[in-house]
MARVODO-283921 format. One line per 2 residues: number of its first residue (from 1); for each residue x, y, z of N, C-alpha, C. Coordinates in steps of 0.1 Angstrom, whole numbers, padded with zeros to 4 digits. Layout:
NUM = X,Y,Z,X,Y,Z,X,Y,Z ~ ...;
//
This chain:
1 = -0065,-0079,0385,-0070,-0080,0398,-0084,-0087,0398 ~ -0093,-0084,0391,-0107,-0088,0388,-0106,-0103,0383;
3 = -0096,-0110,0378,-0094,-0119,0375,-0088,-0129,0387 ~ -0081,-0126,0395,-0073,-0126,0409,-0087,-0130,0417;
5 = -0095,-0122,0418,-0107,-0122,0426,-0116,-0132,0421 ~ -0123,-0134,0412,-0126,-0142,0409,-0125,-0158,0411;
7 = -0106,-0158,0405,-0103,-0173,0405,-0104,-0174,0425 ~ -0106,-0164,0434,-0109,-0165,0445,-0123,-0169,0452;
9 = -0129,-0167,0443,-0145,-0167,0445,-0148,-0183,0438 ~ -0143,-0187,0428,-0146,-0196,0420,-0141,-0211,0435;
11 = -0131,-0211,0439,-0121,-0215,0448,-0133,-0216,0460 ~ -0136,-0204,0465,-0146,-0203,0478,-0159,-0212,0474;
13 = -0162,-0208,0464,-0177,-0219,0460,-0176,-0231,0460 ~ -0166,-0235,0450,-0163,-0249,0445,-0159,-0259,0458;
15 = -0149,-0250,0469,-0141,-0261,0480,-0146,-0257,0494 ~ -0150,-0245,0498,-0155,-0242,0511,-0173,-0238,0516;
17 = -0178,-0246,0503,-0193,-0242,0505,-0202,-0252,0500 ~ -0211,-0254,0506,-0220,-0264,0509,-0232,-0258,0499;
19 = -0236,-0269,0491,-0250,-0265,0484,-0261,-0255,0491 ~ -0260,-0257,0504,-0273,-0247,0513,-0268,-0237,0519;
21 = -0251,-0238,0514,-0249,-0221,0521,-0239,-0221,0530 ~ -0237,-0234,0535,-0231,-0238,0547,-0214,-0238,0542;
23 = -0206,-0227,0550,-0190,-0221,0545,-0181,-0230,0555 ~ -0168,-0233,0552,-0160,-0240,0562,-0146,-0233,0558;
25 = -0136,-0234,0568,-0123,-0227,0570,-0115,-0235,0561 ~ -0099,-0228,0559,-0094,-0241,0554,-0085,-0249,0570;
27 = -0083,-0255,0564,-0077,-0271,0569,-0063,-0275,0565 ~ -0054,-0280,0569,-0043,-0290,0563,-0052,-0303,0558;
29 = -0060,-0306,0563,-0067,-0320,0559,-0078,-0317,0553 ~ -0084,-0316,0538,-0099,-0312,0534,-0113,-0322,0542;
31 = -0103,-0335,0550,-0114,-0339,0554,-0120,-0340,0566 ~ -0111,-0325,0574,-0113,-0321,0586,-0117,-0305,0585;
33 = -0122,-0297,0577,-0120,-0287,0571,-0133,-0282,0587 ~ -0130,-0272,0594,-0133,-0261,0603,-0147,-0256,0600;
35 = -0157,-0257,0608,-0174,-0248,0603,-0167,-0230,0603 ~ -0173,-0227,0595,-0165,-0210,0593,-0174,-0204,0608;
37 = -0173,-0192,0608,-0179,-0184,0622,-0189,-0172,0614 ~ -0195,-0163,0619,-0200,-0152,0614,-0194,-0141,0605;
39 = -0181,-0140,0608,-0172,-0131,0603,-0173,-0139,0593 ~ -0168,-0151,0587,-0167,-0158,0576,-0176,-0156,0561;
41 = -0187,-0155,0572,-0200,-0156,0562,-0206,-0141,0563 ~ -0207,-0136,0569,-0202,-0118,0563,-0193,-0117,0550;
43 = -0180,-0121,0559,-0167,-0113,0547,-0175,-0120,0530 ~ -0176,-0131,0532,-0175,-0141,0520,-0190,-0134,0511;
45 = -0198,-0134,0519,-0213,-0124,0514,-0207,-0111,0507 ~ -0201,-0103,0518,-0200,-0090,0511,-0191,-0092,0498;
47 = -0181,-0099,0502,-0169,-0107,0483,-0181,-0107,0475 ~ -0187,-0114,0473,-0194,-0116,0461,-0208,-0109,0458;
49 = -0212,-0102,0470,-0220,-0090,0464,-0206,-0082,0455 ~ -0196,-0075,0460,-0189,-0065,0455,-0184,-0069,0440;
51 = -0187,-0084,0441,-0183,-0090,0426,-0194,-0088,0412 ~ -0204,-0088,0421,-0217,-0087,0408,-0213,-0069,0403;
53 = -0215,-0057,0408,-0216,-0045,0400,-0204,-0046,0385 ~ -0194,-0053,0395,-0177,-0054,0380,-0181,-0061,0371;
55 = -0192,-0076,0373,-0190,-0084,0365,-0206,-0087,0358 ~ -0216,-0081,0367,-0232,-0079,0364,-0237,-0097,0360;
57 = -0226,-0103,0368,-0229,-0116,0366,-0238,-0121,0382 ~ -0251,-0128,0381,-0259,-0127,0387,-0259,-0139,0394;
59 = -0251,-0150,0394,-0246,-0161,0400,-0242,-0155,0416 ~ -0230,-0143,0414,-0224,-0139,0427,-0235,-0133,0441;
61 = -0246,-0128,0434,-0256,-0121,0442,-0263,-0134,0447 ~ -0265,-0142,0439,-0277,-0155,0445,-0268,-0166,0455;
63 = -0252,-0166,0449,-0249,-0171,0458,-0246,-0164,0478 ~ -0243,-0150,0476,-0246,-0140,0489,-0261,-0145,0494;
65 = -0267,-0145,0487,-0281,-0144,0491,-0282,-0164,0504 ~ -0276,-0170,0494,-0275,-0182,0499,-0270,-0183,0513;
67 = -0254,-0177,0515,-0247,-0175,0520,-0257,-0172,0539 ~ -0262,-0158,0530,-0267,-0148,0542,-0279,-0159,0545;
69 = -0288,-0167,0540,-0302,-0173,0550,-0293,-0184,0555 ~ -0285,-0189,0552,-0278,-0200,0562,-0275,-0191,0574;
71 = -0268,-0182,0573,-0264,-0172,0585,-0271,-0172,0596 ~ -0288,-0166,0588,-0300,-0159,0595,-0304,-0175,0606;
73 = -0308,-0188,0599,-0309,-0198,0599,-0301,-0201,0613 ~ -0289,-0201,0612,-0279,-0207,0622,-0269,-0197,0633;
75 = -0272,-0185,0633,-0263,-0178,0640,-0271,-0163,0650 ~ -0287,-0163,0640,-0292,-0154,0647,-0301,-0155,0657;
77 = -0298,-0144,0667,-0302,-0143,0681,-0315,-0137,0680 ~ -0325,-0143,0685,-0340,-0136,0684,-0341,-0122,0696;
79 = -0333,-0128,0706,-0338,-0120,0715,-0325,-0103,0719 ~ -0315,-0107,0705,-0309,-0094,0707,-0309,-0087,0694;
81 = -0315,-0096,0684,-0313,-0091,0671,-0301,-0085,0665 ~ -0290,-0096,0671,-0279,-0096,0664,-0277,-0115,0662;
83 = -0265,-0113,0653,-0256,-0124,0653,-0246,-0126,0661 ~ -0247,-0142,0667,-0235,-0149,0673,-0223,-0153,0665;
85 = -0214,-0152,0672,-0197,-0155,0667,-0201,-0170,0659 ~ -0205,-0176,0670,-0205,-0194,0664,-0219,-0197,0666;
87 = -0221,-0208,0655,-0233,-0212,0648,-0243,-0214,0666 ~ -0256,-0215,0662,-0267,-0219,0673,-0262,-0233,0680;
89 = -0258,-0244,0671,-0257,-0254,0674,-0246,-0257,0682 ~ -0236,-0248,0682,-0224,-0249,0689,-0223,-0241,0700;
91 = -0234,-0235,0698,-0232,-0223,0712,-0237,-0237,0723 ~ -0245,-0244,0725,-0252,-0253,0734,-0235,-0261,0740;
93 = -0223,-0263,0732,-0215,-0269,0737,-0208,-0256,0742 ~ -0196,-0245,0736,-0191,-0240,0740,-0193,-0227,0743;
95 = -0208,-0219,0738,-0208,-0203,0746,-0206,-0199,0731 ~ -0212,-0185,0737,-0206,-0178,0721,-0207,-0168,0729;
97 = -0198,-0153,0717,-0201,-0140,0718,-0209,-0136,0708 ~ -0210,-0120,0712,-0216,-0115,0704,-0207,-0100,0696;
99 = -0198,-0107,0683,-0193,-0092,0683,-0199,-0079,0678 ~ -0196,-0068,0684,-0202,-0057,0673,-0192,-0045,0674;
101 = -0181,-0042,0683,-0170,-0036,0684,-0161,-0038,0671 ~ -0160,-0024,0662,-0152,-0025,0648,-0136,-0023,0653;
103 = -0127,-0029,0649,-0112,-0030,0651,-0102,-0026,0639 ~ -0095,-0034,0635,-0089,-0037,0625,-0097,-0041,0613;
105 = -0106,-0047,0614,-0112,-0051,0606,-0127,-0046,0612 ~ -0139,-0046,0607,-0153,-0045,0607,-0157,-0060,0619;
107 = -0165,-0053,0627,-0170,-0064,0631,-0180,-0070,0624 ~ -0180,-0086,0632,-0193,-0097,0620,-0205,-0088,0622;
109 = -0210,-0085,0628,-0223,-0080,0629,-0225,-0071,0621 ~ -0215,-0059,0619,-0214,-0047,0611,-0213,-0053,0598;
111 = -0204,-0063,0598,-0202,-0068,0581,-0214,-0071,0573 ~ -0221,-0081,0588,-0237,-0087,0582,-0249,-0076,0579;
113 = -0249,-0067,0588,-0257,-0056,0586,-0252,-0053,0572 ~ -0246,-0045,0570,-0236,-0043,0554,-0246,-0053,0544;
115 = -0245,-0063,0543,-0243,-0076,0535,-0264,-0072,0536 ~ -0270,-0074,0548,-0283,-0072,0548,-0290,-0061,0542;
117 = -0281,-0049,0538,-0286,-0039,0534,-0287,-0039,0520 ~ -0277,-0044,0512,-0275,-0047,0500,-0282,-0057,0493;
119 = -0282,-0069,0502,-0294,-0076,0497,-0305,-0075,0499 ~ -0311,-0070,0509,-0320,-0068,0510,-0328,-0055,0494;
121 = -0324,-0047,0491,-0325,-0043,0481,-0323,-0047,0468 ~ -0311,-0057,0466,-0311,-0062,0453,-0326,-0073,0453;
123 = -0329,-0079,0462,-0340,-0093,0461,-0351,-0082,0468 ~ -0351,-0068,0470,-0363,-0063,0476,-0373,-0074,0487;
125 = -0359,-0077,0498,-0367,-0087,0506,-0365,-0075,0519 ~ -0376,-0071,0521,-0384,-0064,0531,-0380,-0067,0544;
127 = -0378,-0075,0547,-0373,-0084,0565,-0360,-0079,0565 ~ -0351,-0079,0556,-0336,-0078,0557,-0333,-0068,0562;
129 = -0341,-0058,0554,-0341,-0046,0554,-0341,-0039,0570 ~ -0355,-0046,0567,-0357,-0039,0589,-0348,-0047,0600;
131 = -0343,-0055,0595,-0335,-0061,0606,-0322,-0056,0602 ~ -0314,-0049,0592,-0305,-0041,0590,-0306,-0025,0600;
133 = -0321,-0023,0597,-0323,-0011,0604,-0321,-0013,0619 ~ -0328,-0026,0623,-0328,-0029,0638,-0316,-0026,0642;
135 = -0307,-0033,0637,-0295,-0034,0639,-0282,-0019,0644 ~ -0289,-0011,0632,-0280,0004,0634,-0289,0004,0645;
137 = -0301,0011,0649,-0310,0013,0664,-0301,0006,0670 ~ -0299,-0005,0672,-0295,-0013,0680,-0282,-0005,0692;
139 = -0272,-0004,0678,-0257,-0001,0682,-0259,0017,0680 ~ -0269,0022,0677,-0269,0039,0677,-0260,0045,0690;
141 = -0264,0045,0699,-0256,0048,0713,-0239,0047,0713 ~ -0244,0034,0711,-0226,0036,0708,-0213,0038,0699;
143 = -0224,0045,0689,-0220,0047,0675,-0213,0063,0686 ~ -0222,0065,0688,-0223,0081,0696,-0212,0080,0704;
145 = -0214,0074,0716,-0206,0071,0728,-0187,0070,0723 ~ -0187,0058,0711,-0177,0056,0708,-0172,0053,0694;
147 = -0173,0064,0685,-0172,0062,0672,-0162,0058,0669 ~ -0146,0062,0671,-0132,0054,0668,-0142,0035,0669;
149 = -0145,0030,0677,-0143,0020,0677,-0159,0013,0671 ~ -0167,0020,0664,-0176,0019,0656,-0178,0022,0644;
151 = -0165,0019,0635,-0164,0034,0623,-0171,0023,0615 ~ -0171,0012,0612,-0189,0011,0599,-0195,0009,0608;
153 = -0198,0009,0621,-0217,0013,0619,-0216,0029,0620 ~ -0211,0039,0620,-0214,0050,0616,-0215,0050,0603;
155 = -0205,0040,0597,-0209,0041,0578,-0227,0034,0576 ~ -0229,0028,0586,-0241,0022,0580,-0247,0034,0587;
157 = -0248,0042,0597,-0259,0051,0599,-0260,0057,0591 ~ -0248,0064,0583,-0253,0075,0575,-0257,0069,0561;
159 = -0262,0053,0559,-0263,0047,0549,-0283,0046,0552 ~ -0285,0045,0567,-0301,0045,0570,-0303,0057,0568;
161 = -0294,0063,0576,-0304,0083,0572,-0302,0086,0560 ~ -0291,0089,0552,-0288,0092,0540,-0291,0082,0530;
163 = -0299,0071,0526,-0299,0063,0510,-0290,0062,0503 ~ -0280,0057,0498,-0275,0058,0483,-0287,0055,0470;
165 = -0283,0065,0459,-0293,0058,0452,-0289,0048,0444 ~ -0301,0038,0435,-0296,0029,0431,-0300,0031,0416;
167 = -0286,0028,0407,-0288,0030,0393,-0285,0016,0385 ~ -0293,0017,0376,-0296,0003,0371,-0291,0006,0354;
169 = -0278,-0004,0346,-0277,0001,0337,-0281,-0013,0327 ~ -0285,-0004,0315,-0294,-0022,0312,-0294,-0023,0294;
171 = -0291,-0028,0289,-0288,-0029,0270,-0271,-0034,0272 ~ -0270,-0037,0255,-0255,-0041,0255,-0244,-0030,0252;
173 = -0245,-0016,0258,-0233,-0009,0261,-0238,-0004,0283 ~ -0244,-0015,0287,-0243,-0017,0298,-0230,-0012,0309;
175 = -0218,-0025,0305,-0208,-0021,0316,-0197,-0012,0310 ~ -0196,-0008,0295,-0194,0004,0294,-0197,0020,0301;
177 = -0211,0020,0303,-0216,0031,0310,-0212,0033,0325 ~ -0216,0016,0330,-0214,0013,0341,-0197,0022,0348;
179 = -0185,0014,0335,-0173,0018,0337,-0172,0034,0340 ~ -0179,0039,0332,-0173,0059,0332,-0182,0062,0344;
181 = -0196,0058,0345,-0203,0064,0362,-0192,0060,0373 ~ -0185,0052,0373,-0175,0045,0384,-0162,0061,0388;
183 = -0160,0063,0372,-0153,0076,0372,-0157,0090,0380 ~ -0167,0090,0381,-0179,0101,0385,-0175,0099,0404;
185 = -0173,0084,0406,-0174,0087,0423,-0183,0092,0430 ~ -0196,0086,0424,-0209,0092,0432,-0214,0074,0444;
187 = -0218,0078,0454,-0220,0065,0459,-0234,0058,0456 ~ -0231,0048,0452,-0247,0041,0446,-0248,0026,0448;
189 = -0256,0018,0448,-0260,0009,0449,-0263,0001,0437 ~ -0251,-0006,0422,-0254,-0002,0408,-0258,-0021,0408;
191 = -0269,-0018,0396,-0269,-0033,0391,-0270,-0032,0374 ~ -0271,-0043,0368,-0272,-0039,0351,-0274,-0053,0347;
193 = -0278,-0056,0333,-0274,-0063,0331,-0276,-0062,0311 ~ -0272,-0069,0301,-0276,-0067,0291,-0284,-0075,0282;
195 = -0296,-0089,0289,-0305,-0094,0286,-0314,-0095,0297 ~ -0327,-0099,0296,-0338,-0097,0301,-0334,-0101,0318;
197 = -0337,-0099,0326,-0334,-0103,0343,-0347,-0106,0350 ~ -0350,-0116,0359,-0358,-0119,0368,-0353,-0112,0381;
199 = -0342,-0102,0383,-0337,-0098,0395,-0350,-0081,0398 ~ -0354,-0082,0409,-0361,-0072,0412,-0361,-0058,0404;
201 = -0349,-0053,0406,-0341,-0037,0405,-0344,-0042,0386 ~ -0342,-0049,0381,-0340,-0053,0365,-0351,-0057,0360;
203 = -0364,-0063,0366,-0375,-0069,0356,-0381,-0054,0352 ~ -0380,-0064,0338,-0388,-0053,0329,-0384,-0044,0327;
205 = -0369,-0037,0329,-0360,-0027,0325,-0352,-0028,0315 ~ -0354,-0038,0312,-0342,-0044,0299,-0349,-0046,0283;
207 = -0352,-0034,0275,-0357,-0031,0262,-0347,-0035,0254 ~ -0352,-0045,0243,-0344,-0051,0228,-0334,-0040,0227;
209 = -0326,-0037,0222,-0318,-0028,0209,-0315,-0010,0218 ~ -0319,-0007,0230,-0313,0006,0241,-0311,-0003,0247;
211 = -0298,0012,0252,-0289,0009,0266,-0298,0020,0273 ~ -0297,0018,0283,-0311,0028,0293,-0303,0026,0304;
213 = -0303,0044,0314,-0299,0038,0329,-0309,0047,0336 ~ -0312,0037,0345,-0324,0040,0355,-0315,0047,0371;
215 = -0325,0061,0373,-0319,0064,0386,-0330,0059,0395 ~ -0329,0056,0401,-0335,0049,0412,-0337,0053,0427;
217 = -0348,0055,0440,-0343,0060,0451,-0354,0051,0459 ~ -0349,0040,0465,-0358,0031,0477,-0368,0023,0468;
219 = -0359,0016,0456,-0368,0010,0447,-0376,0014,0437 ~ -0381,0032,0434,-0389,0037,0426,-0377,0043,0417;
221 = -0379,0040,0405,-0367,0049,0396,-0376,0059,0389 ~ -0369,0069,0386,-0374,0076,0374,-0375,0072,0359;
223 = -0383,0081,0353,-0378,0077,0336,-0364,0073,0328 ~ -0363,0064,0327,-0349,0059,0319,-0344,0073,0310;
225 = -0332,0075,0313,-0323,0082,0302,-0310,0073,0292 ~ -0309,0081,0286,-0299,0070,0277,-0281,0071,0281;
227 = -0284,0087,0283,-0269,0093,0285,-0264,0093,0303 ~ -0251,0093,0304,-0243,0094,0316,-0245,0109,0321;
229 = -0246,0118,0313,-0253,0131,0316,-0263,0130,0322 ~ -0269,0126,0316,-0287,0130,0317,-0290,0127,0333;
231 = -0281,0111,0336,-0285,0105,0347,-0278,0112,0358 ~ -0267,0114,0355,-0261,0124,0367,-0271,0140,0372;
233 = -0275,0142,0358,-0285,0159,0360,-0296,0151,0366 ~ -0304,0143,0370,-0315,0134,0376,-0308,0133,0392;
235 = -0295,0127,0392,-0290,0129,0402,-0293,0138,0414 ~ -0286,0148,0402,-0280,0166,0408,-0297,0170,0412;
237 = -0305,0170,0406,-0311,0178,0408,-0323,0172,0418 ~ -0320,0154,0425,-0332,0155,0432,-0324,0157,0445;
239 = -0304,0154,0446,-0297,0159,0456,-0303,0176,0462 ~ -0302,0186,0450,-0303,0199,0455,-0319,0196,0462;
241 = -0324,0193,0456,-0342,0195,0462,-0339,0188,0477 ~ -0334,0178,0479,-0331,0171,0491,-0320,0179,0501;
243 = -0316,0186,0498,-0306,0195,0502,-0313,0208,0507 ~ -0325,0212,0494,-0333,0226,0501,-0340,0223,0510;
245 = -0345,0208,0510,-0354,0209,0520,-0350,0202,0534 ~ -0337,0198,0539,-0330,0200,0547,-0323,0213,0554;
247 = -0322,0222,0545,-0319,0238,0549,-0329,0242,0554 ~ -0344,0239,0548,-0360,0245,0556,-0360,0242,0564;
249 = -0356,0229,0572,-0362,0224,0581,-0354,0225,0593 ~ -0339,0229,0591,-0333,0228,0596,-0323,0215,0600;
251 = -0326,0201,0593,-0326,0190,0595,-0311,0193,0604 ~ -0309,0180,0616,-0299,0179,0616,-0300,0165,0626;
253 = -0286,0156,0628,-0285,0145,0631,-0288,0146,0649 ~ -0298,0146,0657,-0303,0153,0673,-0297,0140,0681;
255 = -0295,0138,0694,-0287,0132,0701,-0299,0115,0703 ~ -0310,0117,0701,-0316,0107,0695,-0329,0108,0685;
257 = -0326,0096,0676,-0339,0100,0665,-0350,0090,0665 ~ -0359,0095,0663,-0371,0086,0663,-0374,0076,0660;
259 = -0380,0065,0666,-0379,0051,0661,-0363,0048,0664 ~ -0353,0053,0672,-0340,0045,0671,-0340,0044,0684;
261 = -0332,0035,0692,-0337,0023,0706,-0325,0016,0707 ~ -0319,0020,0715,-0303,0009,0720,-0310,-0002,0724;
263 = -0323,-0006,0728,-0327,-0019,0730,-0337,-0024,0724 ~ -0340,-0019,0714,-0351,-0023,0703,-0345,-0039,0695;
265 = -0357,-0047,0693,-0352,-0059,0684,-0358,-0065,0677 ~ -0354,-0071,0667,-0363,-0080,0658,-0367,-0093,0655;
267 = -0374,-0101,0652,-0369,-0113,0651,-0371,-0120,0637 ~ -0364,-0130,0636,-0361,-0131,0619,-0369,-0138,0613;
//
């Protein structure tokens, strides 16, 4: 299947993408080939983030990253701080919407938010971030109002309140490790790689001759451990502390939370 995916991704780069990012549909004629829409460049972003953790190959994240500023570039709305269906340029001829209602599939917006949260953390680009956040604020209400027909942005709210943490596995028994934490089914945010990386989450975590995995939480990791143990007990144990002190406080999810704004917005 991983191979399947791939020769899918290899296919998407090489025939439906433009050096700067710019995605197109297919066609009967390649020399009429369709500008893609928002959903396009969502779905195609989130493919090839989901491709770097299996393959810790770092082409798939730089090309998302590509993907997503053409997006920001050509589709985003300053004044709602979402994305349009169809590029800026085309709204001036035909109109656009604005989807954010999840269906059958995830709406573009929800996809992009998704796609914004992840990279924004892998490139620790700050902007993405808060405009990912904007975004849940944005649709909060009616995450509430109407959750059947919001079900990822309630996956992304409980991704802004709750964190996943992010583990970083790094030497050449790398995606070995990587493979058995997979077994574990804990939700994380995983990067690795097993020579030196200019990627944020990786500089300067990658030591000659150890495998080391870093637990990580909002970019600060702890002390490297060697073992799949060790890292899970690092886990467990800052879960429970975050867990006691939810029971002190009583923490619980109130009908609205601070700083969150059905008409709050950002600009890119």
């Amino acid at each position: 299947m991983l191979n399947l995916a791939l020769t899918t991704a290899h296919f998407l780069r090489d025939h439906r993408m433009e050096e700067n990012g710019k995605l197109y549909r297919a066609a009967k004629n390649p020399e009429t080939m369709i500008p893609a829409f928002m959903d396009d460049y969502a779905a195609t972003s989130q493919a090839f983030i989901n491709l770097y953790p299996v393959t810790f190959d770092e082409q798939w994240l730089n090309l998302a990253e590509k993907i997503t500023q053409y997006g920001f570039d050509h589709f985003f709305d300053e004044a709602s701080g979402l994305f349009g269906y169809t590029a800026i340029e085309s709204q001036l001829v035909t109109g656009t919407k604005t989807e954010t209602t999840d269906n059958v599939i995830p709406s573009s917006n929800a996809m992009m938010a998704a796609v914004l949260h992840d990279l924004g953390i892998y490139f620790e680009n700050k902007h993405w971030r808060e405009v990912f956040e904007n975004m849940v604020r944005t649709l909060y209400e009616n995450i509430l109002q109407s959750p059947g027909y919001h079900s990822q942005w309630g996956i992304l709210l409980n991704r802004y309140l709750f964190p996943d943490y992010e583990i970083v596995f790094t030497g050449s028994n790398a995606q070995e490790l990587k493979r058995r934490f997979d077994a574990e089914y804990v939700p994380a945010l995983v990067a690795g790689s097993e020579s030196p990386s200019r990627m944020p989450l990786l500089k300067d975590r990658v030591i000659p001759g150890k495998t080391l995995i870093y637990v990580c939480e909002n970019q600060s990791c702890k002390l490297p451990v060697k073992t799949l143990k060790e890292a899970l007990q690092q886990m467990e144990k800052t879960s429970s502390s975050l867990c006691n002190w939810r029971a002190s406080t009583h923490r619980t999810i109130p009908g609205s939370l601070p700083g969150i704004s059905s008409t709050s917005s950002i600009s890119p």
